[in-house]
C-alpha positions as CSV (number, residue, x, y, z in Angstrom):
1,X,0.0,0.0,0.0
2,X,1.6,3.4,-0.7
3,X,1.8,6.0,1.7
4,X,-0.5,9.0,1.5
5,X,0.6,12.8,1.5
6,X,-1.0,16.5,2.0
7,X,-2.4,17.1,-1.0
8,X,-4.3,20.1,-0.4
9,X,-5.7,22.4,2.3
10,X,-9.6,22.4,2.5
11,X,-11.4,25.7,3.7
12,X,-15.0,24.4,4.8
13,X,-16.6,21.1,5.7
14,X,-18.5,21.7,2.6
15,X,-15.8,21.8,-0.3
16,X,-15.0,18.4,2.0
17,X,-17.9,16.6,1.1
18,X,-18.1,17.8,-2.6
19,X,-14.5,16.9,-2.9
20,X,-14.8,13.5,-1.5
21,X,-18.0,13.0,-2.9
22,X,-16.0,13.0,-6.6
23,X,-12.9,11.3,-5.7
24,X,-15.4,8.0,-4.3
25,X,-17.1,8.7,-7.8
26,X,-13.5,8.7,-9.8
27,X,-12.4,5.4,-7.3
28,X,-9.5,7.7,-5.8
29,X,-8.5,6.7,-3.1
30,X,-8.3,9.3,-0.2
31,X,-8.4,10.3,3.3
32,X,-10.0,14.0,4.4
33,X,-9.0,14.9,7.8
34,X,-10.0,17.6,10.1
35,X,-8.4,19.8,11.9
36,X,-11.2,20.2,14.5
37,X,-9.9,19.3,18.2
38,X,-12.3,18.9,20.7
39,X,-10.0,19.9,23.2
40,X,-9.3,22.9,21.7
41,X,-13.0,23.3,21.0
42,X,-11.9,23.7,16.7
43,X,-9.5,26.5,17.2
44,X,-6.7,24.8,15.3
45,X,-9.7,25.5,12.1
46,X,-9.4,28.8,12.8
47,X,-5.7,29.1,11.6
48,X,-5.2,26.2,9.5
49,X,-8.1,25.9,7.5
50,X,-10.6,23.0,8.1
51,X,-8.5,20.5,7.3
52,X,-7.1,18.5,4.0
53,X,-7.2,15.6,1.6
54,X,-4.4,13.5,1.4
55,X,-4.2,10.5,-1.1
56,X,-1.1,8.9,-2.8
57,X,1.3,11.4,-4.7
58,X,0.4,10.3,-8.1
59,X,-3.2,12.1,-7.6
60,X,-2.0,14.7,-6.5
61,X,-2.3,16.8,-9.7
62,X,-5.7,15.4,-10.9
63,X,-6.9,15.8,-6.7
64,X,-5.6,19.6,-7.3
65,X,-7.7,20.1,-10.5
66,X,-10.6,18.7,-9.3
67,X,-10.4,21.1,-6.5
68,X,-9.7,24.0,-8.9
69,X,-12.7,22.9,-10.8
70,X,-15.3,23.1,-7.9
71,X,-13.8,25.9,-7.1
72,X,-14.6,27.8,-10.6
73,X,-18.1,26.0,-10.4
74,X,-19.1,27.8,-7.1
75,X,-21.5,30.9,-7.7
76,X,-19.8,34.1,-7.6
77,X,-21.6,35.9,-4.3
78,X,-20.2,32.4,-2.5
79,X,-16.6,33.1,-2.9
């Protein structure tokens, strides 16, 4: 099994679920993780972003444009 890396920071638990809603439908495999701590009550979120997608390296690019893509696809008063 290869070993998974950061492949991108993820702003919202939303663009989460789109994103991993699209890699399941692609067969990609990957992991989201949070940052939210429940000792820290989420404030790690606050500064890093809500957490990130990592998967192995060699989707890293196509993981990127998909991101990239929903991105552009979002309506313009949600940015």
């Amino acid at each position: 099994m290869s070993k998974f890396v950061r492949i991108a920071v993820l702003e919202n638990s939303f663009q989460a679920q789109l994103l991993a809603d699209v890699l399941k439908e692609r067969n990609i495999p990957h992991v989201i993780r949070s940052y939210h701590d429940t000792a820290y009550d989420g404030l790690f979120q606050m500064g890093q972003g809500y957490g990130c997608v990592e998967a192995d390296a060699s989707f890293g690019e196509q993981i990127r444009t998909i991101l990239q893509e929903l991105e552009q696809a979002r309506a313009p008063g949600e940015r």
